[in-house]
DRENKEMI-868702 format. One line per 5 residues: number of its first residue (from 1); for each residue z, x, y of N, C-alpha, C. Coordinates in pm, whole numbers. Layout:
NUM) Z,X,Y,Z,X,Y,Z,X,Y; ...
REM end
This chain:
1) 1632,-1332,2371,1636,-1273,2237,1496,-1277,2176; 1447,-1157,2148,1325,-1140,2087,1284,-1187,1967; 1184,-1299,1975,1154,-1360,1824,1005,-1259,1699; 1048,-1183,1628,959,-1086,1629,906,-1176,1464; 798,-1166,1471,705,-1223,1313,666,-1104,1256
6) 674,-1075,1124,623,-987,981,525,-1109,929; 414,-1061,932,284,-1134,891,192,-1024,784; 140,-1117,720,8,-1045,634,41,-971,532; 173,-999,436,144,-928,314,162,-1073,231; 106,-1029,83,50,-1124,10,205,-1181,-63
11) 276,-1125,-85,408,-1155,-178,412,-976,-213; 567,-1002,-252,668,-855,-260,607,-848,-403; 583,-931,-489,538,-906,-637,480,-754,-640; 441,-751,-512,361,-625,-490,467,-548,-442; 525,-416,-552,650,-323,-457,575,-278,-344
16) 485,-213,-296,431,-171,-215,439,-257,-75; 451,-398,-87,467,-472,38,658,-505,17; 700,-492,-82,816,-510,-57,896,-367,-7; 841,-283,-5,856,-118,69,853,-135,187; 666,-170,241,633,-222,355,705,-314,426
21) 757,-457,385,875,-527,501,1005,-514,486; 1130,-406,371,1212,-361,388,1204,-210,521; 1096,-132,487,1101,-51,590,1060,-127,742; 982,-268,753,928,-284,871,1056,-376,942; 1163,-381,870,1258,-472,948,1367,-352,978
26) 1410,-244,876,1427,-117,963,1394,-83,1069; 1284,-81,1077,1174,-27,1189,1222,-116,1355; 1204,-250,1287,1248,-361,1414,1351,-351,1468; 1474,-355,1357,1609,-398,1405,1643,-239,1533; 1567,-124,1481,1631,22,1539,1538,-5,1708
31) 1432,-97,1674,1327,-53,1771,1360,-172,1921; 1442,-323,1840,1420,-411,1913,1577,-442,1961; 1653,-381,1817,1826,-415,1830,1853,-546,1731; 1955,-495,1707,2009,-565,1534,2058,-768,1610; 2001,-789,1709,2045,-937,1764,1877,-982,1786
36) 1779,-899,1730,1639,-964,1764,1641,-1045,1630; 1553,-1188,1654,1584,-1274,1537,1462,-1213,1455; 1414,-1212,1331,1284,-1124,1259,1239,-1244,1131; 1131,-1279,1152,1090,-1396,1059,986,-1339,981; 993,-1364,815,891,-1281,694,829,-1422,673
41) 720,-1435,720,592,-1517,692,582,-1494,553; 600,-1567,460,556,-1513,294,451,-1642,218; 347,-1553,137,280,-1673,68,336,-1691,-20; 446,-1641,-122,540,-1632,-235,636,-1663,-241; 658,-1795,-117,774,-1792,-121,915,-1811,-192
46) 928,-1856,-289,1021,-1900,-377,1040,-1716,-514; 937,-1688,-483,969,-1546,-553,1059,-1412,-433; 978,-1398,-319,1027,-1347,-227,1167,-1368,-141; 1184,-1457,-187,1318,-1518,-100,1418,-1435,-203; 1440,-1423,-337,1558,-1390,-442,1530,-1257,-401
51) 1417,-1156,-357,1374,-1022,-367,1423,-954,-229; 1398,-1055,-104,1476,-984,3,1576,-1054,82; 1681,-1128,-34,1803,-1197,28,1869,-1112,97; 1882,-972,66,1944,-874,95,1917,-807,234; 1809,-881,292,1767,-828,401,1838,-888,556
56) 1884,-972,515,1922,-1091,669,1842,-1123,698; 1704,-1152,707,1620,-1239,799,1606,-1340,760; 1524,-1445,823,1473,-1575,820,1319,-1516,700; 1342,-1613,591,1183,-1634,536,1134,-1739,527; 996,-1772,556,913,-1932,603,841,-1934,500
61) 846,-2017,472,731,-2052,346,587,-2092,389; 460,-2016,411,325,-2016,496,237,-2079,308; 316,-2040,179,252,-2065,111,180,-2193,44; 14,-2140,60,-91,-2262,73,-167,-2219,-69; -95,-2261,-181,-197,-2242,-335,-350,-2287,-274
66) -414,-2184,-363,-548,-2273,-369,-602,-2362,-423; -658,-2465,-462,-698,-2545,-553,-845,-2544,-632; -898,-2579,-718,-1032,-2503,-765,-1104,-2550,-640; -1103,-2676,-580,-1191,-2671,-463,-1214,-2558,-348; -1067,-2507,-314,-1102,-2440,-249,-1110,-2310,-275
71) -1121,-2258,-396,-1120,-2155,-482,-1295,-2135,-473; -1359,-2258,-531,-1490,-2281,-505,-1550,-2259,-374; -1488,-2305,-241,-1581,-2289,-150,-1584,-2137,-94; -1435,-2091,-112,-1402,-1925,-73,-1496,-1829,-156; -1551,-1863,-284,-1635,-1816,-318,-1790,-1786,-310
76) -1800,-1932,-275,-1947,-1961,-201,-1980,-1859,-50; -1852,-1900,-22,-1861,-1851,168,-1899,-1659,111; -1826,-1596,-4,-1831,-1461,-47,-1969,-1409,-57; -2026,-1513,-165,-2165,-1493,-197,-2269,-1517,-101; -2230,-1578,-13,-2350,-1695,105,-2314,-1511,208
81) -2211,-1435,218,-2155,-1342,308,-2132,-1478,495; -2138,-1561,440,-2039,-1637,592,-1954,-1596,645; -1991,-1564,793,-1840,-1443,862,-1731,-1575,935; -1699,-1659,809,-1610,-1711,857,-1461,-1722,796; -1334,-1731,838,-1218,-1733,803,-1186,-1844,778
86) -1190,-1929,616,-1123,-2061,627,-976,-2093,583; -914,-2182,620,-805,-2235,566,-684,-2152,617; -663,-2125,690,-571,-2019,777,-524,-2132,932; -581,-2179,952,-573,-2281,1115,-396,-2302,1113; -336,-2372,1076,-238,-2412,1097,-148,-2283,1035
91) -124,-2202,969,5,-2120,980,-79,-2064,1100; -169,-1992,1115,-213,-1918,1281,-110,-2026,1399; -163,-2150,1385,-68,-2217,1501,78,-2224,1468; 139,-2220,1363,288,-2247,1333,322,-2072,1368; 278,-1971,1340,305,-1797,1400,333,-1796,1535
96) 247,-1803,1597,164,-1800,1722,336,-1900,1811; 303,-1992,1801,408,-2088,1855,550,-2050,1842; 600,-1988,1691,737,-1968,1650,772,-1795,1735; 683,-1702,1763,701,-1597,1826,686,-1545,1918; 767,-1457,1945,706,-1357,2089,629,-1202,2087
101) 658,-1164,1930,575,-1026,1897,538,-1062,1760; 417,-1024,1734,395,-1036,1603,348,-890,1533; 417,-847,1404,396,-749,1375,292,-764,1206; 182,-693,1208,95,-756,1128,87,-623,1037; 145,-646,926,149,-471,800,71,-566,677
106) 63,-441,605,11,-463,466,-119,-343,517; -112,-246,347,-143,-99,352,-328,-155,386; -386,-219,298,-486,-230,298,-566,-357,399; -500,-424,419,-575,-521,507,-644,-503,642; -661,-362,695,-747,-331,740,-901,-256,716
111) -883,-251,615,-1021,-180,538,-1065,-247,450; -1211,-169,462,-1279,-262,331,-1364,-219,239; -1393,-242,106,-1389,-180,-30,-1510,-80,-15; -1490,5,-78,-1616,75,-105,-1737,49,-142; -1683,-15,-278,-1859,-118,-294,-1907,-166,-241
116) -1835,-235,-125,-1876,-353,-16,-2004,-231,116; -1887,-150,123,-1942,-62,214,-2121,16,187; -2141,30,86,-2254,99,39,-2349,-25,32; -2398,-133,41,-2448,-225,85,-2518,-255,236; -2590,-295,302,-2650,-270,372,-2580,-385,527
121) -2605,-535,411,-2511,-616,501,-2388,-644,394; -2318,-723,451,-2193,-736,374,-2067,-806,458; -1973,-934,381,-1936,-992,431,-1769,-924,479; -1741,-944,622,-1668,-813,708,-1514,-898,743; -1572,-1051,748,-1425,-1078,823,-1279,-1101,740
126) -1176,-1101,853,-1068,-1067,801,-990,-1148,900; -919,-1204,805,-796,-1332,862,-714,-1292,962; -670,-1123,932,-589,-1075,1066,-671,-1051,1150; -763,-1040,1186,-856,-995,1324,-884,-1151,1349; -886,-1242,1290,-913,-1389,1378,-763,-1386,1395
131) -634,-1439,1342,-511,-1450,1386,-492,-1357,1507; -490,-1201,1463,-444,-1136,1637,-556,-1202,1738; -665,-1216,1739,-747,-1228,1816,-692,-1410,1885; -640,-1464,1841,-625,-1593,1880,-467,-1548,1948; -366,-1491,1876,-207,-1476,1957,-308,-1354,2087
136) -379,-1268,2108,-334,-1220,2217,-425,-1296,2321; -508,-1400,2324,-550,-1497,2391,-471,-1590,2409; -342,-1612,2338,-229,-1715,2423,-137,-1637,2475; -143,-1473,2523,-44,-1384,2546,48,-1330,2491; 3,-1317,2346,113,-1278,2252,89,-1135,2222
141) 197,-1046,2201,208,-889,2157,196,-865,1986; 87,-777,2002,36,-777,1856,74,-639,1793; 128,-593,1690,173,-465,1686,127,-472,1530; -18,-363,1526,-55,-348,1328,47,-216,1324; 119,-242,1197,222,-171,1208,193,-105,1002
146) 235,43,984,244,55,840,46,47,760; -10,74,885,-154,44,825,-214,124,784; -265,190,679,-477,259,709,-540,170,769; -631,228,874,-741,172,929,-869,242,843; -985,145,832,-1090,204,800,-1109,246,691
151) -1216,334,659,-1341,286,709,-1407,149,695; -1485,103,813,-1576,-21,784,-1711,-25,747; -1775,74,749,-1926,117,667,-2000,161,792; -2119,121,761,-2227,103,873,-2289,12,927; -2292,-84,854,-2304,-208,907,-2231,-243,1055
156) -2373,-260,1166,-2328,-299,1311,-2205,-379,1314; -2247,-485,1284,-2181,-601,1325,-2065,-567,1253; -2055,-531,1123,-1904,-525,1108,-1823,-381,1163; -1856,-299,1227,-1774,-239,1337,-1800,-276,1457; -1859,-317,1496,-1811,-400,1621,-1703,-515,1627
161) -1702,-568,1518,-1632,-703,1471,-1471,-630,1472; -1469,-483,1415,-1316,-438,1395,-1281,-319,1546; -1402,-297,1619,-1326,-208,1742,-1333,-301,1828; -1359,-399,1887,-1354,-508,1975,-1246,-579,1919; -1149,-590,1812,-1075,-663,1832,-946,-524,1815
166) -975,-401,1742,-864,-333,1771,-831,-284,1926; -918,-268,1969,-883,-254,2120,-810,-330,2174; -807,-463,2165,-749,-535,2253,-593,-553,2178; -550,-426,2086,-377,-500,1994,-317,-421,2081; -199,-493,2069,-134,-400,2167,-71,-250,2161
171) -27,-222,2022,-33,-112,1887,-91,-93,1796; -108,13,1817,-157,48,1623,-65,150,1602; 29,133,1460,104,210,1400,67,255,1298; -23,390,1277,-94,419,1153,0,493,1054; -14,487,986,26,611,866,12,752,800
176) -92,780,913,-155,901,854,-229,945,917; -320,1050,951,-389,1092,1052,-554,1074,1006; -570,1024,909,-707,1006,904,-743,876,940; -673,780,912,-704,677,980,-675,685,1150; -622,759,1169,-580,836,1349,-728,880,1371
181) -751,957,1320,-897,1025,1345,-994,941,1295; -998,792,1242,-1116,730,1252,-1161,646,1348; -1025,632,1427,-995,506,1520,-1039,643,1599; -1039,747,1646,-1038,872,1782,-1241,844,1756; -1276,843,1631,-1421,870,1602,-1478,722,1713
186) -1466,587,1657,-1469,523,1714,-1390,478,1883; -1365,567,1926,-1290,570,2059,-1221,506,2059; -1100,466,2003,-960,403,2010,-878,491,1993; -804,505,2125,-725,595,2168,-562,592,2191; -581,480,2292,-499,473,2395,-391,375,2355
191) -382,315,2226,-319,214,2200,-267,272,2014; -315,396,1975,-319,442,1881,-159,511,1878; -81,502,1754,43,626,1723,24,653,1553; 109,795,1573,87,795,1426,250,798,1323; 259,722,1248,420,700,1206,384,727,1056
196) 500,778,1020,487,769,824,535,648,759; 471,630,636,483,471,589,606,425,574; 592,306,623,749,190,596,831,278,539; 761,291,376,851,349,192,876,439,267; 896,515,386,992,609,405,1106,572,494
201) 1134,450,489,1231,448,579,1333,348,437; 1292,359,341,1379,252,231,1431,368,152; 1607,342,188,1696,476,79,1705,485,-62; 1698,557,-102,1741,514,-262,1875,469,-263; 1876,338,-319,2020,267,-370,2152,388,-473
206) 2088,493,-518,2119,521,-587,2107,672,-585; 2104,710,-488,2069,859,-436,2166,959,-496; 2320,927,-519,2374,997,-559,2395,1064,-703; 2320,942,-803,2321,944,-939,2170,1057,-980; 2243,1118,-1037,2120,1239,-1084,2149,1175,-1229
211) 1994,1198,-1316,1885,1149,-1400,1855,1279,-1462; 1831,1274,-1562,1697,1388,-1635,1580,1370,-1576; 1516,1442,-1562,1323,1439,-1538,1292,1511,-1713; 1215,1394,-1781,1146,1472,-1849,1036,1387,-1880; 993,1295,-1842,833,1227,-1813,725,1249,-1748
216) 607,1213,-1774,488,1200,-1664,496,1075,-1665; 533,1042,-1524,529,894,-1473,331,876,-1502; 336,764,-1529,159,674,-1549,164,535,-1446; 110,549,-1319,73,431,-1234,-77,404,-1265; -173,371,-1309,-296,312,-1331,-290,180,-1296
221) -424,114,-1221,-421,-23,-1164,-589,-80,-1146; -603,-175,-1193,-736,-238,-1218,-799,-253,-1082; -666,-317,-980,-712,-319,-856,-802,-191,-786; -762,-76,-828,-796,11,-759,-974,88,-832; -1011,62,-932,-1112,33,-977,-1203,-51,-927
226) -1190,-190,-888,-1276,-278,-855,-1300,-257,-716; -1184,-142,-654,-1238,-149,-486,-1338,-61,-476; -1356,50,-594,-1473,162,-624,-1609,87,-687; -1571,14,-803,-1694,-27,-869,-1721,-179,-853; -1630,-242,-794,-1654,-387,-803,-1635,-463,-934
231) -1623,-386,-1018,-1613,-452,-1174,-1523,-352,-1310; -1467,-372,-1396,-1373,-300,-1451,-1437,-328,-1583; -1481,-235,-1710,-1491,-268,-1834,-1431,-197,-1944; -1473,-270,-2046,-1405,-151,-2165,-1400,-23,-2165; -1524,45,-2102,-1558,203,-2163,-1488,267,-2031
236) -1442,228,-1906,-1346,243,-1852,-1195,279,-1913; -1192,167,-1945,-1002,181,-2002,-1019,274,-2115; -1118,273,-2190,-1147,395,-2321,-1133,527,-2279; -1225,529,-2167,-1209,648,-2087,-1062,731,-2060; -1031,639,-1976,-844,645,-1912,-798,692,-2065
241) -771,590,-2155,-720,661,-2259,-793,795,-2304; -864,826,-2319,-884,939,-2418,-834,1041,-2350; -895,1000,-2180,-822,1140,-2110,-645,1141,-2086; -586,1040,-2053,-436,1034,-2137,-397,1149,-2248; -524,1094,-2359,-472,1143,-2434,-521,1311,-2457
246) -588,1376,-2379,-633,1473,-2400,-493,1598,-2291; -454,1482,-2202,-337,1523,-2095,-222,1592,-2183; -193,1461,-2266,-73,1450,-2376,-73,1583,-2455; -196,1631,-2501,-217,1704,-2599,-172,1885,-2538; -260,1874,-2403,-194,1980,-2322,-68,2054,-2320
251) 5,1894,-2252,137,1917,-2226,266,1919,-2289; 216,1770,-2378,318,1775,-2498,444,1697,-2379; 404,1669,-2289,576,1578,-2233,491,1405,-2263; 637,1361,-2290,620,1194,-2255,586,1169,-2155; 502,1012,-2192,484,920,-2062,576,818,-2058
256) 588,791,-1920,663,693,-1866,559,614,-1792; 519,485,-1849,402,403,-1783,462,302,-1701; 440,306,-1551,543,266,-1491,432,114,-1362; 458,46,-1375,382,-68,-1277,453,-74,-1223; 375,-140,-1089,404,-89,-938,338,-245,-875
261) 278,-312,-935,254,-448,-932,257,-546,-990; 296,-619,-968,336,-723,-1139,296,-868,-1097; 196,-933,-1067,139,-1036,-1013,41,-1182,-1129; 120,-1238,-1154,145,-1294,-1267,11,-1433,-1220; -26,-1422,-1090,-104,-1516,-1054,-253,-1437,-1016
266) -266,-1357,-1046,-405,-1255,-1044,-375,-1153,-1097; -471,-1194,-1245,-436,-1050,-1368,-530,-923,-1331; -592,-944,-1216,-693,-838,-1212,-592,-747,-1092; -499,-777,-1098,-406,-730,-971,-288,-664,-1069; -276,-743,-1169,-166,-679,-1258,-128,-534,-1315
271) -94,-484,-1285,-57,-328,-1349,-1,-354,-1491; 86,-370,-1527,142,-462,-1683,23,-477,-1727; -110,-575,-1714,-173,-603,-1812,-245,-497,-1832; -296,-420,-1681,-389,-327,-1735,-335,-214,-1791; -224,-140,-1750,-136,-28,-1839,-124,-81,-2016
276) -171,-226,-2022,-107,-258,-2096,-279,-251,-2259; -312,-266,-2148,-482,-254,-2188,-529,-98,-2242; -462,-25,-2133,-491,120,-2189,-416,213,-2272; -273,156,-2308,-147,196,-2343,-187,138,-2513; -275,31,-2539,-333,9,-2720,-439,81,-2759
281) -499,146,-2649,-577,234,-2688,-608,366,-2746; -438,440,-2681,-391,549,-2679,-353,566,-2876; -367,683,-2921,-326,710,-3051,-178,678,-3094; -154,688,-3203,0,613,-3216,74,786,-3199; 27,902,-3213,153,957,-3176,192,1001,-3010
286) 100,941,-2951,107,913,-2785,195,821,-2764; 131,713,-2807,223,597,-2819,384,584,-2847; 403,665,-2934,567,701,-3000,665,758,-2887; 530,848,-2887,655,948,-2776,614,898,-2613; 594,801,-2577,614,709,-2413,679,610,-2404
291) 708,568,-2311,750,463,-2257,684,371,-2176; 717,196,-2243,687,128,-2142,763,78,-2034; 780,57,-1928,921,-2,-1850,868,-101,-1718; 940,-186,-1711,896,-302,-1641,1055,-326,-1550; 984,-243,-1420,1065,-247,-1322,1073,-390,-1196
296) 1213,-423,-1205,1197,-581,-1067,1180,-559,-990; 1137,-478,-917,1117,-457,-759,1136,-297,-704; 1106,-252,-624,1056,-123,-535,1155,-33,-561; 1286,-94,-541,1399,-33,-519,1444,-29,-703; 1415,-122,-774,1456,-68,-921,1370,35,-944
301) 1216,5,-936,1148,123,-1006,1199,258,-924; 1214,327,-814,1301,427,-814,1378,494,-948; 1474,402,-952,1528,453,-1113,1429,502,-1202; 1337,469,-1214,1263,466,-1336,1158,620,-1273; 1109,632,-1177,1050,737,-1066,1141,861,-1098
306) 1260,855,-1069,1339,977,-1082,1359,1064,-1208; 1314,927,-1319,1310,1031,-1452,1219,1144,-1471; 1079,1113,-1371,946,1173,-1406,999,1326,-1372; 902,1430,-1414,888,1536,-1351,783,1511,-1260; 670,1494,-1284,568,1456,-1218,550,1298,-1175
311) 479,1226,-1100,434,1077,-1147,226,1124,-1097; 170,1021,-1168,18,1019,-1165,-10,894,-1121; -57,888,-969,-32,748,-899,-158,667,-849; -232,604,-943,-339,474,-864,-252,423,-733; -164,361,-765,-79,248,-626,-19,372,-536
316) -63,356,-413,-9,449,-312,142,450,-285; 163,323,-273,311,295,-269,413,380,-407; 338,362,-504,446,409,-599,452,573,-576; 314,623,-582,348,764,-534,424,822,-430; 433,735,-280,572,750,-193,683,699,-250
321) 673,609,-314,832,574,-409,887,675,-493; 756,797,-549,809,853,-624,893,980,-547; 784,1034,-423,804,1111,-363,972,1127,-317; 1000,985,-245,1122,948,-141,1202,989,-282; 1202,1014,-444,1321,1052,-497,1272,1216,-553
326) 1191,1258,-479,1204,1399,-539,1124,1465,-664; 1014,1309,-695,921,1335,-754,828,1379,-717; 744,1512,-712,585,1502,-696,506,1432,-735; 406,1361,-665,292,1290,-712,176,1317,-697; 74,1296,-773,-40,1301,-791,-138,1243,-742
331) -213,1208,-638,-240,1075,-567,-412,1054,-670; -391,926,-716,-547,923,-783,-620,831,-650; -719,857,-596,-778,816,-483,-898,760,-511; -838,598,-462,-1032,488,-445,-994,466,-313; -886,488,-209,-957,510,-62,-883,619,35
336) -924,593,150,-899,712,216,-734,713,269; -669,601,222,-469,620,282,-429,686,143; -464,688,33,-414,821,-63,-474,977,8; -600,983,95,-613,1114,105,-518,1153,244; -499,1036,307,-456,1032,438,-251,1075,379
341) -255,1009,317,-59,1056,263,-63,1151,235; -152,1205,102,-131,1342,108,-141,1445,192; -180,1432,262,-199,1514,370,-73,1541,454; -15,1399,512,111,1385,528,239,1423,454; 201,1414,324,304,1457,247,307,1662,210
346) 176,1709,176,152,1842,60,97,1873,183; 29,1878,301,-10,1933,434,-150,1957,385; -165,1907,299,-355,1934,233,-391,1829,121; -510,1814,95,-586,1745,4,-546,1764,-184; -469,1873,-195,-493,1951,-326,-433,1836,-434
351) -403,1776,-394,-280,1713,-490,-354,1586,-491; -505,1564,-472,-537,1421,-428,-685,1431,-619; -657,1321,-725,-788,1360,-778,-873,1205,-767; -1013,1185,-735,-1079,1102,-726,-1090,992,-869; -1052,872,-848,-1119,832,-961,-1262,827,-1028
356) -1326,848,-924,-1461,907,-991,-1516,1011,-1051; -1388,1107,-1035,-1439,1228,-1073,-1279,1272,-1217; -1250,1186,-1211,-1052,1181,-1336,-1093,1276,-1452; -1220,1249,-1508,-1253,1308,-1629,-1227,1456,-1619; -1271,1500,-1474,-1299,1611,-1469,-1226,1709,-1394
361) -1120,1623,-1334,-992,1697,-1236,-863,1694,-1291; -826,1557,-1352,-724,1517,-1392,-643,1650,-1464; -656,1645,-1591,-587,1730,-1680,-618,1838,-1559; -632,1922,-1498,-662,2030,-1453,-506,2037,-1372; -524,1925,-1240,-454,1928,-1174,-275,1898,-1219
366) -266,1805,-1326,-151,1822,-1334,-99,1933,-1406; -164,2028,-1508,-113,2167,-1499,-67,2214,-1434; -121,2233,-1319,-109,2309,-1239,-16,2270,-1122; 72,2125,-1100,145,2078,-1050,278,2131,-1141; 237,2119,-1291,355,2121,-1372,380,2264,-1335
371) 330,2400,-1289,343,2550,-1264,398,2579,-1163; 443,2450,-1038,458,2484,-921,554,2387,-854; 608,2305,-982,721,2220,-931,792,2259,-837; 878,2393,-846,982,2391,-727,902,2441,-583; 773,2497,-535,713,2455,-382,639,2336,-370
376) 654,2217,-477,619,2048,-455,710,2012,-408; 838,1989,-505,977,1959,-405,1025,2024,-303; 995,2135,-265,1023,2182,-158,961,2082,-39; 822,2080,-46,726,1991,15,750,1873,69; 764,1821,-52,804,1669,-71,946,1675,54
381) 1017,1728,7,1140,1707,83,1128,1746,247; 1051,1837,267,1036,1916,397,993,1822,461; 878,1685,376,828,1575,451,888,1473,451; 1015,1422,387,1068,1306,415,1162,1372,530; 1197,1450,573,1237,1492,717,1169,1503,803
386) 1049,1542,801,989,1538,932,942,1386,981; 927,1257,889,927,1134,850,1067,1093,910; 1196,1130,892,1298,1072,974,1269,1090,1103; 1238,1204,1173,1260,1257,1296,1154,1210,1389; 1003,1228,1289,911,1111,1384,975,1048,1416
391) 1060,883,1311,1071,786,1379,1171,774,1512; 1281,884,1467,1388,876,1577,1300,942,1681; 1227,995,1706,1133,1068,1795,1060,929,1894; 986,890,1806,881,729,1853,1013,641,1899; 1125,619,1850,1185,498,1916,1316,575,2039
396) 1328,666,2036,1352,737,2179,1279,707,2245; 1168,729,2256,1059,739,2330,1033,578,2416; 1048,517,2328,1001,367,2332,1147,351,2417; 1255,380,2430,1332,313,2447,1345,290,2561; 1327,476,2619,1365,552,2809,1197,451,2877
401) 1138,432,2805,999,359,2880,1054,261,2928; 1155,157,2879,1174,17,2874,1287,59,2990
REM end
């Protein structure tokens, strides 16, 4: 009986990883058979356990708080750029030992920030490339599953550091074809597939209940700022608002300001605080006519997704959350798995606006989404089918091999 490990997401706090290991134990049970045992490595654990009771698996508690000491030295090692991985040793040996496949997701943990990248040197390593790199040296099957790969900059050493160890996994399950085509740039080939994300394999609980649409869903996220600029300030969030409010003025529909992360132990991660930051900024008759709503988890916010006509999505995840109910989304892009979904999703870029460039695309583009609703849903829908059939496609496939 196959002991299969879900490794490397931070806590479900994040819907986006709770998308990611509801779809990745889908993924297992169809791929390995509903008698393989499936263990969720969680650093959250006492939050995560109430969030996927519903799932049947085993969850381990790997969670190691930091303490200011070691808060302090992880910082030093940041600034010093030390390519070393600390404080990881023992769950690596408690993984490693408890399994026979380890499956390693979470959207972003293969890439690395933009700011970082435009730098000349810059510190590259990453806890999953020492962990796989240690299980497939004791003979263990490594499968990155639900990922973007890339980009890693220019910096030598740190692509060498990430194609010397992707070569040697035993899968890569990408999400999208640009990260397909970055791994083909760098000659990783042969160990490469391309699958649509987890969030498409998680149903709506509630599929049958039809809703009004009369919102613009609002996903905005601090996180996704600091991976562009490294730093987030006032004349930022001023910004966001005015153009909000210049949107509002356009359209004249409500907002529905909807978080997609709710992480109560890193406010710079929080969606709540920062929606919450730009939502006092906004004029009071903006204000009147939106909504705030504070959804528990992946599968509630759905509900809240289905009201939108549109949604306007920083968090990638929420924009496939919105999609999987028939919402069009808007992808606001600080890396390349928003340009890489859309693509997957709208068969082109059009629907993708840069946060660097919001001032000047934003209002444009959702006009013009709002003119063309019924060939978005057409879209949208045409792609959560071709998203079923991949997978039944890939695990046929996998099966007649065996």
């Amino acid at each position: 009986m196959k002991k299969i490990a879900i490794y490397g997401i931070s806590g479900l706090y994040n819907f986006g990883c709770e998308a990611i290991l509801r779809g990745t134990v889908s993924f297992v049970r169809r791929l390995f058979g509903d008698k393989c045992i499936i263990v969720y490595y969680s650093r959250n654990y006492h939050d995560d356990i109430k969030i996927a009771d519903d799932l049947g698996i085993f969850i381990k508690n790997i969670d190691n708080r930091t303490n200011f000491a070691t808060k302090c030295i992880s910082k030093a090692v940041d600034i010093l750029q030390i390519q070393k991985v600390l404080f990881f040793r023992t769950e690596f040996k408690q993984i490693i030992k408890e399994s026979d496949i380890m499956i390693l997701v979470g959207g972003d943990l293969y890439t690395l920030p933009a700011y970082l990248r435009r730098r000349k040197r810059y510190r590259y390593v990453n806890y999953l490339v020492e962990f796989g790199n240690k299980a497939i040296k004791r003979g263990k099957s490594i499968i990155i599953y639900g990922a973007s790969i890339g980009p890693f900059g220019e910096y030598n050493k740190a692509l060498f550091y990430y194609v010397e160890h992707l070569k040697k996994v035993n899968t890569i399950i990408c999400r999208e074809h640009v990260s397909v085509d970055y791994l083909k740039s760098l000659s990783i080939t042969n160990n490469v597939v391309m699958l649509p994300d987890p969030a498409f394999l998680v149903p709506d609980p509630e599929k049958n209940i039809q809703t009004e649409k009369k919102f613009i869903g609002i996903n905005l996220s601090e996180f996704s700022l600091r991976e562009l600029f490294g730093t987030v300030d006032e004349e930022q969030i001023s910004k966001l608002a005015t153009l909000l409010t210049t949107l509002y003025l356009k359209t004249n529909k409500p907002y529905m300001f909807i978080p997609h992360v709710i992480n109560s132990m890193e406010k710079s991660d929080d969606d709540i605080l920062f929606l919450s930051r730009v939502f006092e900024k906004l004029p009071k008759q903006v204000k009147q006519n939106s909504v705030f709503v504070k959804p528990k988890s992946f599968l509630d916010a759905k509900g809240y997704l289905k009201q939108c006509i549109i949604a306007v999505c920083a968090r990638m995840h929420c924009a496939v959350n919105a999609i999987t109910v028939n919402t069009p989304a808007l992808f606001l892009v600080y890396s390349n798995k928003a340009l890489g979904m859309a693509e997957l999703v709208y068969g082109n870029r059009k629907w993708c606006v840069s946060l660097c460039n919001a001032e000047e695309e934003l209002v444009k583009k959702v006009l013009e989404m709002l003119e063309n609703l019924d060939i978005l849903k057409a879209q949208i829908s045409n792609c959560q089918q071709i998203a079923f059939e991949k997978y039944e496609e890939y695990i046929r496939r996998c099966k007649e091999e065996k």
